[in-house]
C-alpha positions as CSV (number, residue, x, y, z in Angstrom):
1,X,-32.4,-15.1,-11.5
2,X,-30.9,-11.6,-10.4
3,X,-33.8,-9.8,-9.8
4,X,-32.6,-5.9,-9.7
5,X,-35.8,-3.3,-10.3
6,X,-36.1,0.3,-9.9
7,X,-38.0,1.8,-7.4
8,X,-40.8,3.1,-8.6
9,X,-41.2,6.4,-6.4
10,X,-37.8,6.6,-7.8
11,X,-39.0,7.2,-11.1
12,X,-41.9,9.2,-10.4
13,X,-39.7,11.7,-8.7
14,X,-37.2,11.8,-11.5
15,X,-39.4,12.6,-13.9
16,X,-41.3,15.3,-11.7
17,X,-37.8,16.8,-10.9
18,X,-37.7,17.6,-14.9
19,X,-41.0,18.9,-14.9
20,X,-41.8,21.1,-12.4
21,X,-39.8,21.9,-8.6
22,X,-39.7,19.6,-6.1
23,X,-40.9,20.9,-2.7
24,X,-37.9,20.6,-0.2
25,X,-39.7,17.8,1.5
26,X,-40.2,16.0,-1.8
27,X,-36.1,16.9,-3.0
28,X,-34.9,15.3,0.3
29,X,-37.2,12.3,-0.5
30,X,-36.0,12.0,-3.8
31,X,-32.2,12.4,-3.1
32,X,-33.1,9.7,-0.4
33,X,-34.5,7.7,-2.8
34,X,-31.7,8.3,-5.7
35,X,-28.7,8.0,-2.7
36,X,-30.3,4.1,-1.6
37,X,-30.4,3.4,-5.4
38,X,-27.0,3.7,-6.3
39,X,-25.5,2.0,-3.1
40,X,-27.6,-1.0,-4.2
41,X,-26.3,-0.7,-8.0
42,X,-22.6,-0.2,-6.8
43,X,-23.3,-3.5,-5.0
44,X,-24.9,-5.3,-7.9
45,X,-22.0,-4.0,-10.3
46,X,-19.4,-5.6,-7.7
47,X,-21.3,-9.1,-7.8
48,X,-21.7,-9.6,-11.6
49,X,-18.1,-7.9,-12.1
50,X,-17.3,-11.5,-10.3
51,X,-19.5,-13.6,-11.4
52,X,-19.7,-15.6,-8.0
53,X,-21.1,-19.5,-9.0
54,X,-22.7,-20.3,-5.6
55,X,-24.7,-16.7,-5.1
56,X,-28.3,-16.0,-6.6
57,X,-28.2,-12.3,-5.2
58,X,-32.3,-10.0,-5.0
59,X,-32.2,-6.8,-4.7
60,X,-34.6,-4.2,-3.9
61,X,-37.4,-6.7,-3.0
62,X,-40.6,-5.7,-0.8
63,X,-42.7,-8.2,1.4
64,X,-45.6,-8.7,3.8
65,X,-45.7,-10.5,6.8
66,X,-49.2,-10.9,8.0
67,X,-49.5,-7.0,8.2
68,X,-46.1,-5.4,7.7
69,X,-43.6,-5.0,5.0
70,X,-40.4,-5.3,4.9
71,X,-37.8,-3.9,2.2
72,X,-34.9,-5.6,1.7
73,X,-31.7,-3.7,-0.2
74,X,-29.9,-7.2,-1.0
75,X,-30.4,-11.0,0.1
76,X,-27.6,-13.0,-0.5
77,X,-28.8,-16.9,-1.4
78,X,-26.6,-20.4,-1.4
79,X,-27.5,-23.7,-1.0
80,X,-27.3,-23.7,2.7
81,X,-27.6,-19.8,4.0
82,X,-29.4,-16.4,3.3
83,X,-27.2,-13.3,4.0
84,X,-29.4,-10.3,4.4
85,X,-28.0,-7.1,3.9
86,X,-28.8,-3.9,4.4
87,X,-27.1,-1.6,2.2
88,X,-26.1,2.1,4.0
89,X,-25.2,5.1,1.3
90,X,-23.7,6.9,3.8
91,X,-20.5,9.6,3.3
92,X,-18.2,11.7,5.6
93,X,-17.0,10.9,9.0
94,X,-18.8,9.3,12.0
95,X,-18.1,7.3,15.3
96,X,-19.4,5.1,17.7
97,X,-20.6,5.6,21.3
98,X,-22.8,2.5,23.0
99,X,-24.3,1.5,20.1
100,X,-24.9,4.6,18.7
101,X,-23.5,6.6,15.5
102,X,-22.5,10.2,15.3
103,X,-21.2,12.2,12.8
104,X,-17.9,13.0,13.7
105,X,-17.6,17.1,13.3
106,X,-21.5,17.7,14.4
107,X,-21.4,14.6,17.1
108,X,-25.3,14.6,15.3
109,X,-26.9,11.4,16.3
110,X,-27.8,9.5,12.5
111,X,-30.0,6.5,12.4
112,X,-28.6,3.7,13.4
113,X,-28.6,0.8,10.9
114,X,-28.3,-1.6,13.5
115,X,-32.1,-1.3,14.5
116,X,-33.0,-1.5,10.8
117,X,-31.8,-4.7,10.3
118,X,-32.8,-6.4,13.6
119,X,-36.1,-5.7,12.3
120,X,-36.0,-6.8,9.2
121,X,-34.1,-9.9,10.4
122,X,-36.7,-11.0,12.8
123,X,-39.6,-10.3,10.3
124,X,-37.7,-12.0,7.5
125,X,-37.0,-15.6,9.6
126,X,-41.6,-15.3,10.0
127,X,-41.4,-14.9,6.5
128,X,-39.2,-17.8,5.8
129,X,-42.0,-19.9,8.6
130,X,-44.7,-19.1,6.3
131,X,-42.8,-20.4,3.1
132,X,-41.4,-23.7,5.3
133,X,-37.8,-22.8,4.4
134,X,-35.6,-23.9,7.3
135,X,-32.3,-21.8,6.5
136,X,-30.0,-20.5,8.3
137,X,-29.8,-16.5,7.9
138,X,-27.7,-14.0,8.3
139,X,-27.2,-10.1,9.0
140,X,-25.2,-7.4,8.3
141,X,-25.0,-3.8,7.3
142,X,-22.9,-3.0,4.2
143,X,-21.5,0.3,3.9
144,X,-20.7,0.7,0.4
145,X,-19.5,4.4,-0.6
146,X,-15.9,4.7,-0.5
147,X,-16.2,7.9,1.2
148,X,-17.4,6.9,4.3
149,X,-15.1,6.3,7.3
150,X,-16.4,5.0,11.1
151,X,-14.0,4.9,14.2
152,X,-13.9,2.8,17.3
153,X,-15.9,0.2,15.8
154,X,-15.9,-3.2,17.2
155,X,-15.6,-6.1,15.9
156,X,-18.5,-8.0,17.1
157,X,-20.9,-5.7,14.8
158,X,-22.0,-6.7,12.0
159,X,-20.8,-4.1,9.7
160,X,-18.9,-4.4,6.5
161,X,-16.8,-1.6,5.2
162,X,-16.0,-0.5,1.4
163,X,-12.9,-2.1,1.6
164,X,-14.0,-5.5,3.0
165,X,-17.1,-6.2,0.6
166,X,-15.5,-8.3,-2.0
167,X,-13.6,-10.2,0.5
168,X,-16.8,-11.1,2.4
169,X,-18.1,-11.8,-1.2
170,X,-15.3,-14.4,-1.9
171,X,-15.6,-15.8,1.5
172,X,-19.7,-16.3,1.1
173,X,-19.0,-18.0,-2.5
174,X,-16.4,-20.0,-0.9
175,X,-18.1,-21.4,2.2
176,X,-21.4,-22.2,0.0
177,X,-22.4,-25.6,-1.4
178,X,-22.3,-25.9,-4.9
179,X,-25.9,-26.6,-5.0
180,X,-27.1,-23.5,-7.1
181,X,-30.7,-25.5,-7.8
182,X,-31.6,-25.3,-4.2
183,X,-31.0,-21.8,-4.2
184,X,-32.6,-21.4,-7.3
185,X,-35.9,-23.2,-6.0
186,X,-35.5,-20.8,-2.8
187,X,-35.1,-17.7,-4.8
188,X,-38.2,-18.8,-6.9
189,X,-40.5,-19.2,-3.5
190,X,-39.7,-16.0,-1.8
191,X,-40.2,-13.8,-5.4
192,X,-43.6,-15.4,-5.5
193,X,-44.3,-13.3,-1.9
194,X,-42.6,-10.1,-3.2
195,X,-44.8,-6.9,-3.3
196,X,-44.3,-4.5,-6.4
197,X,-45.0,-1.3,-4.2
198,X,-45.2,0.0,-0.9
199,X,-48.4,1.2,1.1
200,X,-45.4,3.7,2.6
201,X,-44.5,4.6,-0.8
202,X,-44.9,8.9,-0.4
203,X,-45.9,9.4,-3.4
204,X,-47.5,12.8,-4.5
205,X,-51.0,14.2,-6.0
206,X,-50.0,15.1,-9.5
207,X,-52.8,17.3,-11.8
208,X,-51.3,17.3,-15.6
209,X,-52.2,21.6,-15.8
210,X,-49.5,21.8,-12.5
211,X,-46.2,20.4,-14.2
212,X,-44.3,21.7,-17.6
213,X,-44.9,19.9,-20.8
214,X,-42.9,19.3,-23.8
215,X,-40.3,17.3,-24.6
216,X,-37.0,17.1,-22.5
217,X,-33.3,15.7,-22.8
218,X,-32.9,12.6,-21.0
219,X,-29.0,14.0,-20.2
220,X,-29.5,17.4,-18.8
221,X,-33.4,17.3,-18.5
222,X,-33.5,20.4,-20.3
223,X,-36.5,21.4,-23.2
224,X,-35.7,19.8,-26.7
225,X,-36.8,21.3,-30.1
226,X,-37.1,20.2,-33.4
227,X,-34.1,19.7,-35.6
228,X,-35.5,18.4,-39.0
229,X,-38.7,16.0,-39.6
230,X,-37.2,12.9,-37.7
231,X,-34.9,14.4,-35.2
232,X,-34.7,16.6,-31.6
233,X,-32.0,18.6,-30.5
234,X,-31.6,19.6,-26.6
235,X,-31.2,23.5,-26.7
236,X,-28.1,23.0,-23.8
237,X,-26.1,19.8,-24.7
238,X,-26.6,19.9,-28.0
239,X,-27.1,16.0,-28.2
240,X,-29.0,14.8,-31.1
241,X,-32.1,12.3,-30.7
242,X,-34.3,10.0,-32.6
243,X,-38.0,11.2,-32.2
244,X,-39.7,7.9,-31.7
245,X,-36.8,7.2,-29.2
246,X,-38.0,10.7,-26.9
247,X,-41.7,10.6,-28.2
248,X,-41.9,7.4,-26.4
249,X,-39.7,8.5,-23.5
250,X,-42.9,11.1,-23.3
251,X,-45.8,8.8,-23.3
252,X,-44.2,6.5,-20.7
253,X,-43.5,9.5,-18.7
254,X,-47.4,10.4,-19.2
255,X,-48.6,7.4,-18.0
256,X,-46.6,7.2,-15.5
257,X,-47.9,10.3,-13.5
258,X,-50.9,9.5,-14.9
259,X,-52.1,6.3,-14.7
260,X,-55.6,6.6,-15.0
261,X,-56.0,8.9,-18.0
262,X,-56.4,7.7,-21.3
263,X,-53.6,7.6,-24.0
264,X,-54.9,9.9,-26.7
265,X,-53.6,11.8,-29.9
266,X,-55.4,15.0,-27.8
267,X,-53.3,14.2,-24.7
268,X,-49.9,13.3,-25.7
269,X,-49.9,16.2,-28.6
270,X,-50.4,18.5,-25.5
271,X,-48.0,16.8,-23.1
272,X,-45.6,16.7,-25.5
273,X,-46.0,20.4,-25.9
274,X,-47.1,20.7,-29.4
275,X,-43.9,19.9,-30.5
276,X,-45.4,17.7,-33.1
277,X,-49.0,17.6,-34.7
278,X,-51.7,15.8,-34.4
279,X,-51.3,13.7,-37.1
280,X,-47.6,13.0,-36.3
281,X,-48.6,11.7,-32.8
282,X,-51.4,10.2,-34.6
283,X,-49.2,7.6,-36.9
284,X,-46.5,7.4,-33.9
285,X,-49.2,5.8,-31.3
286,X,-50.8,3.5,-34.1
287,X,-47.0,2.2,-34.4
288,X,-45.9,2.1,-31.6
289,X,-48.9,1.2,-28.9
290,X,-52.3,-1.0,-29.3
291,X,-55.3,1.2,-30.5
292,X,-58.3,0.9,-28.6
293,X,-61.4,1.9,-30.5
294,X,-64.9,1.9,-28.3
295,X,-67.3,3.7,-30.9
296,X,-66.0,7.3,-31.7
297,X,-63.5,7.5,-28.9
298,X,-59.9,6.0,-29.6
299,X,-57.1,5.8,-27.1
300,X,-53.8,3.6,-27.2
301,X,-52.3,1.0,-24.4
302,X,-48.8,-0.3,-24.3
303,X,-48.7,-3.8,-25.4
304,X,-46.8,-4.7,-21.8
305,X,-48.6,-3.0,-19.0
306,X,-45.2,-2.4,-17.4
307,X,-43.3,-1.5,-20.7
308,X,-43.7,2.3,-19.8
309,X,-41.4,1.5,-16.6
310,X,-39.5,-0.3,-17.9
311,X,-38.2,2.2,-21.2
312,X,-37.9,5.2,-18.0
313,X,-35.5,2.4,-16.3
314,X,-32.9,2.6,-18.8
315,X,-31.3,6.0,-17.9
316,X,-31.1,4.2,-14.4
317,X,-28.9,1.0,-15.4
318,X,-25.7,2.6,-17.1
């Protein structure tokens, strides 16, 4: 039941950031992007490190209520309470002032969390109305890099520092019911509400002619050559690859910015930068995707329609 997906801007972004140069609009939305992902996985990694008995944790989950979305980093689930949390990358130095949050050597006003989570709070307890769940729920902000610091904070806000998380962990476990089917038959009703994407995802107008093709090291992101019949070899690293393993890499990263063209021998021997022939891609689509035939024209489709995502996840997870 822990539900834990990447973001699939994320992904798009990653694999544009190989192929071509970000704008500096787009690099700040992908470090945004890349920054919110690890503070969730560094939260995840602490939770199954422990293997708490009375938590079903979600992560990363998007809903609608009546006409607005929320996206939640983490909900917390027992038998008797959801814990919403909103998960905060943030590093350096700040401080509080009324409410507010400033970095400590630019007194630079940042975004306070605070108004983040009311919102989502109040939307989330609608949410709940819909689904006739009567639980109790609550909030809090998790700040989960160790290199963040925040003076004169008081106590009454509901913040939890690096240093606190696995003790508010243990003390959730703790408190819950040992119920874990109730939670379970919560979890299951509010994953049948969640939204795979955003209508606020910003995601850009890609042409296949205005990014580099070829074939790149999942490491360093570099251009990989040849290095006998069955093998690549990335022209930095040095690190030595199974074809199939990258030639698929390739195609999902194809149809990922492109999800309305066709999968063809003419278009992946192209995007892959001619790196291998025709015939080559050829046998390696028959073998590895379902061919479509419709009279002379042949193109291929992944057996799962989210497989592609899910083989451009795996550099995410470790």
């Amino acid at each position: 039941m822990n539900q834990f997906t990447i973001p699939l801007p994320l992904l798009i972004y990653d694999t544009l950031a190989t192929r071509t140069t970000l704008t500096p609009k787009q690099r700040s939305y992908y470090d945004q992007l890349s920054k919110g992902y690890l503070g969730e996985k560094k939260l995840q990694s602490i939770i199954r490190e422990n293997s708490y008995q009375n938590i079903i944790p979600l992560f990363g989950h998007i809903f609608e209520v009546g006409q607005t979305e929320i996206q939640i980093d983490c909900l917390l689930i027992t038998a008797n309470t959801i814990y919403l949390l909103e998960v905060k990358n943030y590093t350096g130095e700040y401080y509080i002032n009324n409410n507010q949050i400033f970095h400590l050597q630019s007194h630079r006003e940042i975004y306070n969390p605070l108004n983040q989570i009311e919102r989502s709070t109040f939307l989330f307890k609608k949410l709940l109305e819909e689904l006739d769940i009567k639980f109790d729920i609550k909030s809090y902000v998790v700040f989960i890099n160790d290199e963040f610091h925040c003076y004169e904070v008081s106590r009454r806000l509901p913040f939890i520092f690096p240093k606190q998380i696995r003790r508010f962990l243990n003390k959730v476990n703790g408190s819950a019911p040992a119920y874990l089917d109730y939670a379970k038959d919560i979890s299951r009703k509010l994953l049948s509400r969640t939204k795979l994407n955003s209508k606020y995802e910003q995601l850009p107008e890609i042409k296949p002619e205005s990014v580099n093709h070829g074939i790149f090291c999942p490491g360093c992101d570099y251009p990989i050559s040849r290095k006998g019949r069955f093998k690549l070899q990335c022209n930095i690293c040095k690190k030595t690859y199974d074809s199939n393993y990258l030639l698929l890499r390739t195609v999902s990263e194809y149809h990922l910015l492109f999800p309305d063209e066709k999968i063809t021998v003419e278009n992946i021997t192209n995007w892959s930068g001619n790196v291998f022939s025709k015939n080559y891609i050829q046998r390696f689509l028959k073998n590895h995707l379902k061919m479509i035939s419709k009279g002379r024209y042949t193109f291929y489709e992944f057996l799962n329609k989210n497989k592609h995502i899910e083989i451009l996840s795996e550099k995410f997870k470790y």
